[in-house]
Backbone as numpy.savetxt, mean C-alpha at the origin, in Angstrom:
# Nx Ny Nz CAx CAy CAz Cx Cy Cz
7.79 14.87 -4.11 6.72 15.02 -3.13 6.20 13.64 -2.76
6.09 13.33 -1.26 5.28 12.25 -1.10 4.75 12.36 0.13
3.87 11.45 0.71 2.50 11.34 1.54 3.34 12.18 3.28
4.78 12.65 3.17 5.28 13.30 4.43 5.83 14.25 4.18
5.21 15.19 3.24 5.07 16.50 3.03 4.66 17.56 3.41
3.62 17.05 4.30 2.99 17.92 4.50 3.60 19.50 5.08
3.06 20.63 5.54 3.25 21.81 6.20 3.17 22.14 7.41
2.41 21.11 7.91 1.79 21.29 9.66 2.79 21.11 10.26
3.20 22.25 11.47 3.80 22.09 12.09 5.06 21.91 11.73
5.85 22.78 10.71 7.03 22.62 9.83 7.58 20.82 9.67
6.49 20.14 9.37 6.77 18.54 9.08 7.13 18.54 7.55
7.26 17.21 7.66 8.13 16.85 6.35 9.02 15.92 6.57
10.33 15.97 5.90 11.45 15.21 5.39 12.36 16.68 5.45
13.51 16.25 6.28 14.27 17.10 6.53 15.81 17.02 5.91
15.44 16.58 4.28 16.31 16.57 3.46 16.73 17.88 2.50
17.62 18.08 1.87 17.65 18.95 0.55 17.60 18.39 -0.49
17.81 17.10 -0.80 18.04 15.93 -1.99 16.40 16.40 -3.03
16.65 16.64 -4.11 15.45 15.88 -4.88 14.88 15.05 -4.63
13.56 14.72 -5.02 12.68 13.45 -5.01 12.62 13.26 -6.39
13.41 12.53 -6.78 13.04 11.25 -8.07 12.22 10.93 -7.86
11.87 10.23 -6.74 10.43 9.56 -6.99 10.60 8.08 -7.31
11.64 7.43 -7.25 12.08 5.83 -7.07 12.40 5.37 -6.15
12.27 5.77 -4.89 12.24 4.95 -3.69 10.79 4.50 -3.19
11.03 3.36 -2.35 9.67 2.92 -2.32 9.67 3.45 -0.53
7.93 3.80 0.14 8.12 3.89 1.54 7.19 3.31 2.09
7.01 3.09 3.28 6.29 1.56 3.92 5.05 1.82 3.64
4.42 3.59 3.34 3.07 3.02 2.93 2.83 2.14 1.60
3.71 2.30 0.77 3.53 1.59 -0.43 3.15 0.26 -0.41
4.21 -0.01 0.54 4.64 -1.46 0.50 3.14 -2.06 1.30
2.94 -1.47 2.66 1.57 -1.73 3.69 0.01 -1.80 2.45
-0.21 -0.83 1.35 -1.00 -0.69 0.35 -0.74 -1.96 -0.42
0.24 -2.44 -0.88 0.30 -3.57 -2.11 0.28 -4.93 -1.11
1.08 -5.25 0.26 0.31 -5.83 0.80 -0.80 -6.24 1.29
-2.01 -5.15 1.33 -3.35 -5.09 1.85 -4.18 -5.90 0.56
-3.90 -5.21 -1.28 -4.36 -5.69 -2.13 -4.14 -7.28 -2.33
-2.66 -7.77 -2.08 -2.14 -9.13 -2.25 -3.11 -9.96 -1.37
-3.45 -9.16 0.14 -4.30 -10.12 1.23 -5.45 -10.50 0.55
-6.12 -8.99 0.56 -7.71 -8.99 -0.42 -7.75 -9.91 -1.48
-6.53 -10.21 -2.46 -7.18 -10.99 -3.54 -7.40 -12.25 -3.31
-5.93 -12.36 -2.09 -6.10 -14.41 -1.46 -7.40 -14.49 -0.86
-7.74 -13.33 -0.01 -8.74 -13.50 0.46 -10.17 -13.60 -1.03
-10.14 -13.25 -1.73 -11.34 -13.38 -2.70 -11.26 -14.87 -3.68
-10.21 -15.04 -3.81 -10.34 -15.84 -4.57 -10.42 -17.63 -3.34
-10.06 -17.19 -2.34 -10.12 -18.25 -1.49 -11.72 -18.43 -0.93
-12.41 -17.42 -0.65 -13.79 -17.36 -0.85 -14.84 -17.65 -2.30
-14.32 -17.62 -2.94 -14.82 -18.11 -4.53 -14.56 -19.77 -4.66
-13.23 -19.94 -4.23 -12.90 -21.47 -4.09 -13.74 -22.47 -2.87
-14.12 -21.73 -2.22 -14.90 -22.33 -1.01 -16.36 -22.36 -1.57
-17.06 -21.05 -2.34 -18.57 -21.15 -2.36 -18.25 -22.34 -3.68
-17.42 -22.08 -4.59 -17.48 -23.47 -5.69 -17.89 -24.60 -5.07
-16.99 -25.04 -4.26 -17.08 -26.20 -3.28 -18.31 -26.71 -2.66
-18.70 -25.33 -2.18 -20.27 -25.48 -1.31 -21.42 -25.51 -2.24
-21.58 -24.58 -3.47 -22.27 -25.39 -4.53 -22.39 -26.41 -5.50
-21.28 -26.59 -6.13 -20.98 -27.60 -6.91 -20.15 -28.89 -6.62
């Protein structure tokens, strides 16, 4: 099962295969990119207020 499962409108994945569940799909990838941005982005803001206080 994954996030194009759903029922609406007979959608889905128009496979018969099992889902193992070891493939990766672009939301994954779009999600672990967003966190990777957020952290440059935090820690690059932490490195800047250091700067601006100390």
């Amino acid at each position: 099962m994954d996030w194009f499962d759903g029922e609406i409108g007979g959608g889905g994945r128009d496979h018969d295969l099992p889902d193992t569940g070891g493939s990766w799909n672009w939301v994954n990838i779009v999600l672990i990119g967003v966190f990777v941005l957020l952290a440059i982005g935090m820690f690059s803001l932490i490195h800047w207020l250091r700067g601006l206080l100390f």
